[in-house]
C-alpha positions in Angstrom: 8.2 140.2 157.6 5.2 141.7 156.7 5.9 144.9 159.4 8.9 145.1 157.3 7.5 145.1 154.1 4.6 147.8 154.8 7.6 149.9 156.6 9.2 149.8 153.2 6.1 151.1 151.0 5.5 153.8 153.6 9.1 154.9 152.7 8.2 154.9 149.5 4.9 156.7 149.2 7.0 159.4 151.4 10.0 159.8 148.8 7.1 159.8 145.9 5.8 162.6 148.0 9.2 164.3 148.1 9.3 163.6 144.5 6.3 165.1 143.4 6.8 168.4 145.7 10.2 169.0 144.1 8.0 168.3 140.4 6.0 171.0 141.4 8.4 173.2 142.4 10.3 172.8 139.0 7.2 173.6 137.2 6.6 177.3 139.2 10.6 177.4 138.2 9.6 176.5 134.0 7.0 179.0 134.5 8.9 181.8 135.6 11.5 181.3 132.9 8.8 181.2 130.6 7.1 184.3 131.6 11.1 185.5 131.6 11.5 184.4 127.9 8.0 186.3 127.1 9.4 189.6 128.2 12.8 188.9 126.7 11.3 188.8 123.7 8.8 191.4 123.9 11.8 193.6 124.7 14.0 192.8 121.5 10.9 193.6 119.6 10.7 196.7 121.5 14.8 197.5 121.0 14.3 196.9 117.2 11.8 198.7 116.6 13.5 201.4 118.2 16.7 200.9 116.7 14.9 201.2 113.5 13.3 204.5 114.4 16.9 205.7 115.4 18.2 204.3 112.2 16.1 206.0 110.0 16.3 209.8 112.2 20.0 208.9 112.1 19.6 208.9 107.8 17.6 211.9 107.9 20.0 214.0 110.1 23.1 213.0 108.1 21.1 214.4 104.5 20.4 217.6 106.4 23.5 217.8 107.7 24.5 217.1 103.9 22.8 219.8 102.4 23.9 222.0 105.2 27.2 221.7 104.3 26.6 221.8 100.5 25.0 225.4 101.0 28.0 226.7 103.1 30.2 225.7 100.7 27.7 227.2 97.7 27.9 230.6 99.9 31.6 230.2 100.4 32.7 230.2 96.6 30.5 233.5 96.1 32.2 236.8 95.9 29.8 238.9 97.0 29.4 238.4 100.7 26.9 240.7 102.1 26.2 241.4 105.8 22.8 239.8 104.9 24.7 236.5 103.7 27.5 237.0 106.1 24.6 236.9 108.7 22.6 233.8 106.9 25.9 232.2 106.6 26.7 232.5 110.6 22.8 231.1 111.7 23.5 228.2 108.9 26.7 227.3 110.7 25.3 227.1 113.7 22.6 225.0 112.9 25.1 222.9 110.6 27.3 222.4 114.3 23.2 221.7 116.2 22.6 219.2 113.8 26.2 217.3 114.0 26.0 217.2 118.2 22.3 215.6 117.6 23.3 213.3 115.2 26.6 212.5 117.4 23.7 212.0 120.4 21.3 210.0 118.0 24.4 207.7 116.8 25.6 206.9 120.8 21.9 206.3 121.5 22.0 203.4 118.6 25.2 202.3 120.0 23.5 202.2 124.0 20.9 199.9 122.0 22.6 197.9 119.6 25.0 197.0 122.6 21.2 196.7 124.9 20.0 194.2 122.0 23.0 192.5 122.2 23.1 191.5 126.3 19.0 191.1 125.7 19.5 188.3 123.3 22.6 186.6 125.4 20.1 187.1 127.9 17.0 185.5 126.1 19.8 182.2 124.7 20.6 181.7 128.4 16.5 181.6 129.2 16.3 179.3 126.5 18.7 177.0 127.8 17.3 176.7 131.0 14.0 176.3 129.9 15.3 172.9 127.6 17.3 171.7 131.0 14.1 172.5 133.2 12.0 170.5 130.8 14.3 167.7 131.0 14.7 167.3 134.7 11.0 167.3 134.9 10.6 165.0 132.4 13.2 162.7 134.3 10.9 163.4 137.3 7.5 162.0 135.8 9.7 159.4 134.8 10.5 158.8 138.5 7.4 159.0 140.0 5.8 157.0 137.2 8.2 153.9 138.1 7.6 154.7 142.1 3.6 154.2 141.6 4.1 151.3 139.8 6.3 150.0 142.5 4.1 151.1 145.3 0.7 149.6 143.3 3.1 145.9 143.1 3.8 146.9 147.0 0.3 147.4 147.6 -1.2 144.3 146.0 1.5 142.1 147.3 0.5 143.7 151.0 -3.0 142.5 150.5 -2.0 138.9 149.3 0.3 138.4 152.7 -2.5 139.9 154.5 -5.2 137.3 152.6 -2.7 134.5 153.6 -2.1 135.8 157.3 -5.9 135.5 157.5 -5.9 132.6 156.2 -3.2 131.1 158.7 -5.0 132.4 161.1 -8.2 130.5 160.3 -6.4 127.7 159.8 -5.2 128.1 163.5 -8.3 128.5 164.8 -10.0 125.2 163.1 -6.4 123.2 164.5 -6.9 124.5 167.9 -11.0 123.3 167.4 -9.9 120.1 166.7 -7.0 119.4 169.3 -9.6 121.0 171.9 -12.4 118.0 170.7 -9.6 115.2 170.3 -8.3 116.3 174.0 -11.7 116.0 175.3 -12.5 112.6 173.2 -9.5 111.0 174.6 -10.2 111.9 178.1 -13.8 110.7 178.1 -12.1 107.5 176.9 -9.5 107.4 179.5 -12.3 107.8 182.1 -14.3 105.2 180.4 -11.1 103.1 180.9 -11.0 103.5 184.2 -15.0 102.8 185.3 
């Protein structure tokens, strides 16, 4: 019985063991989705900033492409078109067509990141959620282990009182045995007595 018992709290203080190694490897797990969330977010920060940058280059090419096109079409309406002009006009076009294909580039790169932004914060939500079901397994695991100890402490203490009380037999045995030994030998110093 009491072989039994102590084979049953070494069973235990095993599977706490367990328990606390699989704790420990949730919380390197919770760190690394923390230090995952950290740079998630450092990167959105990063991405809007950006995005404003591009935003506000994207304002500014569209008002010089503007203008642009207001002074081809103020040099289109006048009658007298010089070589000069005709000249000025051609290098104004061109610029006018330079500054379209760079504001065309600036508005797919705010597109690439708008879109990057996007997947980033899907990305960061699903962090997030991992990190709240992390927390609550762990949580759930202290729980665990928390019951186990007490268990194993009740284990332990009731362990010691069997072992109190098998020493106590024990004793108990002993003194019994000390006194059937002396009655054994009383009775046959009587019986020889008898028989003188």
């Amino acid at each position: 019985m009491l072989e039994e018992q102590l084979t049953m709290a070494r069973a235990r203080v095993d599977k706490l063991h367990e328990i606390e190694k699989e704790n420990l490897q949730l919380k390197s797990k919770l760190h690394d989705v923390e230090l995952d969330r950290d740079t998630d977010k450092k990167r959105i920060e990063e991405l809007l900033e950006e995005n404003m940058v591009l935003e506000i280059a994207q304002k500014q090419s569209m008002n010089e492409s503007a203008h642009l096109g207001w002074e081809l079409e103020q040099l289109s309406k006048s009658t007298d078109l010089a070589d000069t002009r005709k000249s000025f006009v051609f290098e104004l076009n061109e610029c006018a067509s330079s500054r379209i294909l760079k504001l065309e580039k600036d508005n797919q790169s705010l597109q690439n990141t708008i879109q990057e932004l996007r997947d980033a914060s899907l990305t960061s939500r699903e962090s997030s959620l991992k990190f709240v079901e992390l927390e609550k397994e762990n949580q759930q695991l202290s729980k665990k282990i928390e019951k186990l100890q007490n268990q194993i402490e009740k284990e332990k203490q009731s362990n010691q009182d069997l072992e109190t009380l098998s020493e106590e037999l024990i004793k108990e045995k002993e003194q019994l045995q000390v006194v059937m030994e002396t009655l054994k030998a009383d009775k046959d110093r009587q019986v020889q007595t008898s028989q003188i």
